[in-house]
N, C-alpha and C positions, 0 to 999 in steps of 0.2 A: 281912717283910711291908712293901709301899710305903707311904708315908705321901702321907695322901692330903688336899691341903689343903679346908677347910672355906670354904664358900660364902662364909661374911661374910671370910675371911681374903681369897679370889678377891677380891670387888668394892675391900673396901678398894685392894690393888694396882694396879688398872682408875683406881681414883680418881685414887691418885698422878702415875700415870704419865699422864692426861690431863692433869692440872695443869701437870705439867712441859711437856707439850709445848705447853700456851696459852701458860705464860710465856718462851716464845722469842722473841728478837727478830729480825724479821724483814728482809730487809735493804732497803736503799733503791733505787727505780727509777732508774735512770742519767739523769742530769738533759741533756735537749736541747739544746743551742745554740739560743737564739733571733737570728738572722744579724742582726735589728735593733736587738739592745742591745751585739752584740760588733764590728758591723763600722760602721763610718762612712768616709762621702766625701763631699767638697765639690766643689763642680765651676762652674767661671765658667760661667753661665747664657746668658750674650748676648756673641757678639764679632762685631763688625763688622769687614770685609776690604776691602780696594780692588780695581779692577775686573782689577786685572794679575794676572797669575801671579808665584806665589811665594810664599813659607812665612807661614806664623803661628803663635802656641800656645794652648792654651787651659790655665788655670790649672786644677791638680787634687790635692787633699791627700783623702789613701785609708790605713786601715793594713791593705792585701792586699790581693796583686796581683790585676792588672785589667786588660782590653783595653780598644783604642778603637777603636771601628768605624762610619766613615764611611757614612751613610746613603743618601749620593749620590755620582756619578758623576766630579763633578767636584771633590771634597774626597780626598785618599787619606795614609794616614799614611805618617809617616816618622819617627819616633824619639821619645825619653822621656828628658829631664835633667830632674832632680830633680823639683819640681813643676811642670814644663812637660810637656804635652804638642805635641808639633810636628806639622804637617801642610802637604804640601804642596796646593796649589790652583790649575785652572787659568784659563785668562783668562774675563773676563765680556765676551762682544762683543755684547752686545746693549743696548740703552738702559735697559732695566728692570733693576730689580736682580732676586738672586735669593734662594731662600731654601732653606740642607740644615740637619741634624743632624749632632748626632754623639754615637753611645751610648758610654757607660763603664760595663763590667759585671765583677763578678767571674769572674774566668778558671777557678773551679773549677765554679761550678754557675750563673753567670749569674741568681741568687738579688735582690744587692743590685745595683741599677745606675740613672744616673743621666745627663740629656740636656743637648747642650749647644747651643744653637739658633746658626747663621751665616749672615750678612747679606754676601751680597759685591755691592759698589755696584755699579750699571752703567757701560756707558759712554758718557755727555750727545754721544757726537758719531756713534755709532755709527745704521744705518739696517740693516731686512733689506731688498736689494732684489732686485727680480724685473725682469726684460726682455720685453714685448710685442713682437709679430711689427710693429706699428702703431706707432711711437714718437709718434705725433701724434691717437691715440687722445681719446676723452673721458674726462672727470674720473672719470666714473663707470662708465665699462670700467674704467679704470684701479684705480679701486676694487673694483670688482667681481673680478678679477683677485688682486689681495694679497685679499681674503678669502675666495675661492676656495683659497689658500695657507692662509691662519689657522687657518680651521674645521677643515679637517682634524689642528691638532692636539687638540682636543676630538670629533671624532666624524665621522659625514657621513650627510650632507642624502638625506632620500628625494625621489626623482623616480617620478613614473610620465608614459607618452608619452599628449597627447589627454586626462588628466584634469578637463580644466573644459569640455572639447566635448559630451563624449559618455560614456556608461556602459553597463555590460551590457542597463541594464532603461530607459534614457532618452536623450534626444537634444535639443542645444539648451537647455538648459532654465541660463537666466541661476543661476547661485550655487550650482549642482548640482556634485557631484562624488563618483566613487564611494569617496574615503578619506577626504573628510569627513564622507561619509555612514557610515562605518565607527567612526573615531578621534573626529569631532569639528572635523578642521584639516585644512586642506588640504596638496597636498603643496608641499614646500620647494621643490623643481625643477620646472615645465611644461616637457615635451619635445614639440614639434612638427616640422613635415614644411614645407618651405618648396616642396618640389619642385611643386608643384601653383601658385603664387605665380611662378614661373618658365617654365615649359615651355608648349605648347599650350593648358595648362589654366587658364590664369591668368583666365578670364572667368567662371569660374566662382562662385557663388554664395554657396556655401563660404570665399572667401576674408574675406570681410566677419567673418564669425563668426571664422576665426581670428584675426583683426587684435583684437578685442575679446578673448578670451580671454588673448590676449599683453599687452593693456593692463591686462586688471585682475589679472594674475597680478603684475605689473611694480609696480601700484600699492599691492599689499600688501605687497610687499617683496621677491617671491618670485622665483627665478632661471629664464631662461628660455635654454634650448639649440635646437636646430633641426639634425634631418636633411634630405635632401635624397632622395627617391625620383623622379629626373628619367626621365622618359623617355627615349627611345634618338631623338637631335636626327637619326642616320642613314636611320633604317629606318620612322619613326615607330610603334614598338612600345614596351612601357613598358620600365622598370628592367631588369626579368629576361630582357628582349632579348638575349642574349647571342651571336646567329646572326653577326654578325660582329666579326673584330675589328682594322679600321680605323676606330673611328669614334672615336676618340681623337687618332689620326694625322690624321683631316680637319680636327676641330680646331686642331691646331696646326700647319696648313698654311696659307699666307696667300692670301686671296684664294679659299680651298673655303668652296663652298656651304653647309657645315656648320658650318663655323666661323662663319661670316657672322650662321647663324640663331644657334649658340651665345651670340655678341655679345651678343644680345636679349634672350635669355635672363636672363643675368647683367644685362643692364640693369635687368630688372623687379626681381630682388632687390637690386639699387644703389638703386632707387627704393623699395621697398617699405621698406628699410633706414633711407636714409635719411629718411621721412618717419614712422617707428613712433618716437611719443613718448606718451611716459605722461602725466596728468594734470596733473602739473609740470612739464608740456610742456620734457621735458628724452627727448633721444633714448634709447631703452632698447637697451640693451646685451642680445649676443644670441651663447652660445656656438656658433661655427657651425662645425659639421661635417658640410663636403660629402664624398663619394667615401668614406661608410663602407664597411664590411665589404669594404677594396679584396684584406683576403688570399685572399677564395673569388672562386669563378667564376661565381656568378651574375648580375653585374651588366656591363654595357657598360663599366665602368669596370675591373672588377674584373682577376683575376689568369691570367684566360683572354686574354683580349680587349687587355691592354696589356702591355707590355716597361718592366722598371724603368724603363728614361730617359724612356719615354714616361707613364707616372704622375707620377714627379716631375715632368717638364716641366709638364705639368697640373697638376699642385697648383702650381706655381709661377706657372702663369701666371693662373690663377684668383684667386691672391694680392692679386698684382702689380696686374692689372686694376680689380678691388673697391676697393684700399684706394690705389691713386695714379692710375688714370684716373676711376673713377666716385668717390674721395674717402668710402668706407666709415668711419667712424671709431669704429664700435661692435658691432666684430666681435670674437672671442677665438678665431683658428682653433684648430678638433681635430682631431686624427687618430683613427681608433676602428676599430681591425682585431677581425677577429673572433678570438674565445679560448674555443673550446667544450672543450679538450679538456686533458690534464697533457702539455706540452710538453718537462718535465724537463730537461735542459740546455741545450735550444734555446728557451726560452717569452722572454729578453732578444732572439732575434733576431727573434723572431716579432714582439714587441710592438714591434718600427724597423723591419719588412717593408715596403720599397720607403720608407725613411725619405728625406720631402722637405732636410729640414736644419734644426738647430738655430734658426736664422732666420724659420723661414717654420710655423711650428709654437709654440702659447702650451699645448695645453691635449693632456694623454693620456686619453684615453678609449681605453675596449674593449667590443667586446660580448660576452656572452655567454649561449651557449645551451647550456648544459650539462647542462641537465635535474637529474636528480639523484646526477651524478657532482660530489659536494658539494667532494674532495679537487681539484680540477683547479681549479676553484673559487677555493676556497683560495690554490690553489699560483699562482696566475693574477693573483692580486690583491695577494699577497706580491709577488710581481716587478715588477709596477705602481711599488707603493710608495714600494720600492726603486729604480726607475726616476727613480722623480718626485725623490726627495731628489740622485740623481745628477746630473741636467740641469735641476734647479732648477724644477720644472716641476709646475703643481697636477695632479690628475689624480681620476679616477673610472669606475664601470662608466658607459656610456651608454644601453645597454639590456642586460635581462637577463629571466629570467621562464621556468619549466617551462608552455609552450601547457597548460591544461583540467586543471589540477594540482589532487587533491583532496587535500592532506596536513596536517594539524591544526598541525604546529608546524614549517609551513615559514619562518616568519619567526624565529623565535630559532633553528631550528638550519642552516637553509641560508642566511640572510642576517646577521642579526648576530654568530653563530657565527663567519663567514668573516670581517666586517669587522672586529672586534673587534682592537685593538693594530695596525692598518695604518694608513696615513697618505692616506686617502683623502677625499675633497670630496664625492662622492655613488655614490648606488647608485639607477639610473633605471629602474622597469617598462615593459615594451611596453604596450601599448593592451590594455584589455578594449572586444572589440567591440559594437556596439549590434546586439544580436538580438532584442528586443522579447519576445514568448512562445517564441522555438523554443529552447528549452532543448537540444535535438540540434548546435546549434552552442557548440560551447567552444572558441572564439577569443579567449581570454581570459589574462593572465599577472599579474594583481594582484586581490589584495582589490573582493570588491562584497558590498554587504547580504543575508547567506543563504548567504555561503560558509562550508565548514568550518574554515576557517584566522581565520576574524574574532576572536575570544577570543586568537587568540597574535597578531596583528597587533596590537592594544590591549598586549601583553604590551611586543613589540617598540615601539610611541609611547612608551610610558612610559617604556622605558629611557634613562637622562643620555646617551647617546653617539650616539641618532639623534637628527636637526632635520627640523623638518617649521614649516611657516610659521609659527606662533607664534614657535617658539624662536628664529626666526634674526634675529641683530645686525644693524647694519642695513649691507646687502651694498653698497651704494651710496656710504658713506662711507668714506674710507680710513681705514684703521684705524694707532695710534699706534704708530710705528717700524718703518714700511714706507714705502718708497717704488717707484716704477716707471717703469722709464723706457724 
């Protein structure tokens, strides 16, 4: 028979053996490395450099290993004795000094790590300088000119064309403006039309009014550019006269009837030029870009109607004329080809198409109508950029603007989108035209009170990288370690 244990004998064993197993001891959590009580580095905080190239170290006692990684472009290492660290650096050719880093971090997990701050002097003899088409220019072309260069390393200036003249819903109307009437401020750039100032039309009524809109734009600080829509001196038909194309050739034939009137022409704007002064009755300086959009065929000037030699000649003599027979001295020539479209290897040849010459050329401008082919855009202003840093040469769109565009976040993502990290001076809207009530005309290419795009236009003012009149330094002054000559 099994022997069968009895109930008190059960629990008593249940008891035991719980006992036993509370008095285990259990074992210890694996104790963490805390990185900032097992690892330390000292690291020289401040080392100042001279303006030359060539090595330095920076003091550094660590117990595990560690990189050193140069924060800027012009610091790069080079080797590690004992508690030096070495680094090469290259020259400072500019007057101001500069100012990089340099990190020290653990090489396993980038955990503990520590900054070294470097001051490389500049150099007291050094100048940036830039070369005008004008070497006898005014002080304040002159200036205007190197900050046309400056600004665009912090951002670029919005312009719209006819902004203090006129607006979608108004006309005339003194301190009106349809982006002050939006943001607040007016815009950084007035872009006007001199062509009217020039040709047959110069008696007209209109020009009083622009003459005053150029002076109070000038008197706030604000920069002021100029197309030219001339009529056709040949045929007497306007701009988009295109029906022949000798009237460039009569031009620059001596002693043709055309040329004769052309003369006159040019004299009005010699004259208009040189008697437009601002308040401080000082001459205002005026980016002027005649024989725009010369790569299409719309215009008498354009790429129907003339043969490269015959363009340059023109641009050259147009120069020549203005600034050593009628004595211009506050002009900034531009070129400004049109750029609708992704030119992809060819957009460098496009943007020197029938190029006058290094000499005779201060300012790259382009326009462009691109609508909402955002990447061409882009790719357009990228190349610009690039251009300008190559030939030394400030630059910006001149006009730009989708005609009757209804799109909520056309300003952050088709315009500062694009500009953003390019080396550009400005970004210029067409005209919104004066329709009064016919809202059926949308001849329009910028911001007005009641458009859908107003909320991201305010988006795009506030951002640090555009200027609009407020923001802007004062253009007039030259600014420290420039010169131009």
């Amino acid at each position: 028979m099994k022997r069968i244990m009895s109930i008190s004998t059960l629990a008593s064993a249940i008891a035991v053996m719980a006992a036993l197993s509370c008095s285990e001891v259990k074992p210890e959590p694996p104790v963490v490395e805390n990185p900032t009580q097992t690892r330390t580095m000292t690291v020289q905080e401040n080392v100042e450099v001279e303006n030359a190239a060539g090595q330095f170290s920076i003091e550094v006692e660590a117990n595990f290993e560690y990189w050193a990684n140069p924060q800027v472009k012009w610091i790069s290492f080079d080797r590690i004795e004992g508690n030096k660290v070495w680094f090469n650096v290259e020259e400072n050719t500019q007057v101001a000094e500069r100012v990089g880093t340099v990190k020290f971090a653990d090489i396993k997990d980038s955990y503990f790590n520590k900054t070294a701050t470097v001051t490389q002097k500049g150099d007291p003899t050094a100048r940036f300088t830039l070369s005008l088409v004008d070497k006898n220019a005014t002080a304040e072309t002159k200036a205007l000119y190197a900050n046309l260069w400056k600004i665009a390393e912090d951002g670029f200036m919005f312009g719209h064309h006819d902004d203090l003249w006129y607006g979608r819903y108004w006309y005339n109307e003194p301190g009106m403006s349809d982006t002050k009437s939006v943001c607040g401020d007016y815009p950084a750039v007035f872009s006007v039309d001199f062509g009217a100032i020039m040709d047959n039309r110069y008696q007209n009524e209109e020009n009083a009014i622009r003459r005053r809109v150029i002076i109070e734009a000038y008197d706030r600080g604000e920069v002021i550019t100029a197309c030219c829509h001339l009529n056709n001196p040949l045929t007497g038909g306007d701009s988009w006269d295109n029906s022949r194309n000798d009237v460039v050739k009569s031009i620059l034939t001596e002693g043709n009837a055309t040329r004769i009137k052309y003369l006159q022409w040019l004299d009005r704007c010699a004259e208009f030029a040189n008697n437009l002064r601002g308040s401080d009755g000082k001459l205002i300086p005026v980016i002027f870009r005649p024989y725009h959009e010369h790569t299409q065929t719309w215009s008498w000037w354009g790429s129907k109607c003339t043969t490269e030699d015959e363009f340059i000649r023109f641009w050259k003599f147009t120069v020549e004329y203005l600034r050593d027979t009628k004595g211009v001295r506050n002009f900034i020539y531009s070129v400004s080809p049109q750029m609708d479209e992704d030119y992809g290897s060819g957009v460098r040849d496009r943007l020197v198409y029938r190029w006058p010459g290094d000499d005779y050329v201060d300012f790259l401008g382009m326009d462009c109508y691109h609508y909402n082919w955002k990447s061409a855009f882009k790719s357009n202003i990228i190349a610009m950029s690039a251009l300008s840093k190559e030939k030394k040469k400030p630059c910006g769109v001149t006009e730009t603007g989708p005609e009757g565009f209804d799109w909520r976040d056309y300003w952050t993502n088709h315009i500062l989108d694009c500009a953003k990290g390019q080396r550009i001076s400005m970004i210029v809207m067409w005209r919104n035209k004066y329709v009064g009530s016919n809202e059926a005309d949308r001849h329009f290419y910028s911001v007005y009170p009641g458009h859908e795009s107003e909320d991201d236009f305010r988006k795009m003012y506030a951002d640090p990288s555009t200027f609009f009149s407020k923001d802007l330094p004062d253009m007039y002054t030259m600014p420290d370690y420039f010169e131009v000559k």
